[in-house]
C-alpha positions in Angstrom: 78.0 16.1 -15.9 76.4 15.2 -19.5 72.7 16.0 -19.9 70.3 14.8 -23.1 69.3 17.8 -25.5 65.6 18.8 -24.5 64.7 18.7 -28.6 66.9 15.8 -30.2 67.8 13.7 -27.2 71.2 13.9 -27.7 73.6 13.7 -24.8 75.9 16.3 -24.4 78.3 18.3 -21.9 76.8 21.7 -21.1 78.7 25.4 -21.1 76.5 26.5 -18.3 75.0 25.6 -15.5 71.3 26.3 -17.4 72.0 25.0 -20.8 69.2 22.7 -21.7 69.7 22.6 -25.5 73.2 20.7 -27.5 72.8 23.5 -30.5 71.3 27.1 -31.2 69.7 25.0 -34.0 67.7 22.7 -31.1 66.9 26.3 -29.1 65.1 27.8 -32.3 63.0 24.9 -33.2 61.9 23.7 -29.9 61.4 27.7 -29.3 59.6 28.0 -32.6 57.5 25.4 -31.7 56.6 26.9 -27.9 56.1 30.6 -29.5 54.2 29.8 -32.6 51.9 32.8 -33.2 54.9 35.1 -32.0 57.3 33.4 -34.7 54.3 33.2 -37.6 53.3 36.5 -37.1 56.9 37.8 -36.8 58.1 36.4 -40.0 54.4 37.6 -41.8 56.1 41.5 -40.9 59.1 40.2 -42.2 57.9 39.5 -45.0 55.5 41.9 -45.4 58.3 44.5 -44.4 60.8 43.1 -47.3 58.6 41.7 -50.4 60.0 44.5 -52.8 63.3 43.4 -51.7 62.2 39.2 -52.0 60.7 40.2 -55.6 63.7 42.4 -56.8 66.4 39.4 -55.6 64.5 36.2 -57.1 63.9 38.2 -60.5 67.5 38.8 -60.7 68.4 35.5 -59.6 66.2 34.4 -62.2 67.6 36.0 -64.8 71.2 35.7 -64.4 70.8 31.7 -64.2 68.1 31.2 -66.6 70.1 28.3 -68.5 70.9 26.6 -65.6 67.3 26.6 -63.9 65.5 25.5 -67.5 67.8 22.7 -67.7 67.1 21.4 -64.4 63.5 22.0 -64.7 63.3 19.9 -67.8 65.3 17.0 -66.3 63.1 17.1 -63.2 60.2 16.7 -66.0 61.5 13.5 -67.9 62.7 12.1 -65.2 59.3 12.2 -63.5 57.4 12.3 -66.0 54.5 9.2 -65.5 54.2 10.6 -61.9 53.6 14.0 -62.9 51.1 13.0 -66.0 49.3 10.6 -63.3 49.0 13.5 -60.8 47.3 15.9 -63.5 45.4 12.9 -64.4 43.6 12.3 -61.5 43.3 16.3 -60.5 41.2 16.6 -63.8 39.3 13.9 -63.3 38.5 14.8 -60.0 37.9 17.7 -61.2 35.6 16.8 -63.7 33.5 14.9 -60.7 33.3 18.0 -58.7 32.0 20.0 -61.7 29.4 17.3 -62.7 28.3 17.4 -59.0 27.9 21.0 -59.3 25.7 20.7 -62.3 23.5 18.3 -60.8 23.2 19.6 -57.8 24.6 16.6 -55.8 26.7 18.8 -53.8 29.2 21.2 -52.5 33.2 21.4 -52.5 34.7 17.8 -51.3 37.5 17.9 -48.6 40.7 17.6 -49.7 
């Protein structure tokens, strides 16, 4: 008896009787997506419980491949560099808009 994955749509052949899923990975996102709060607020503790640990691991990650991250960091750059100077562009100049608004008194913060 094949059945279609609940998340992805895929057909597969279930294990048991109740299997509604093809993959763990299909369980956790469609049960993610059901439980939101209890996921967001369960990886906040998480997080909250472990960010000396977070801190202490990326600094030394940092460290040891220092060479390697600044020389993928500066090809990202010239290889993108027209996008990234039109991005900074435009932030400053809208920016600039806001800040004259401000002075003037034409108004508040814009939406994003």
């Amino acid at each position: 008896m094949s059945r279609r994955c609940l998340h992805c749509g895929t057909p597969f052949e279930p294990t048991k009787g109740n299997q509604r899923y093809c993959k763990k990975k299909c369980y956790a996102v469609a049960y993610c997506a059901a439980n939101w709060e209890r996921c967001a607020a369960r990886r906040a503790a998480n997080r909250a419980a472990n960010r000396a640990r977070e801190v202490k691991y990326q600094a030394a990650y940092y460290a040891a491949n220092r060479p390697r991250i600044t020389k993928l960091k500066t090809a990202h750059y010239t290889a993108n560099r027209a996008a990234i100077l039109k991005q900074k562009a435009a932030y400053r100049a809208a920016k600039r808009k806001r800040l004259k608004d401000l002075k003037t008194g034409k108004g508040g913060r814009t939406k994003r």
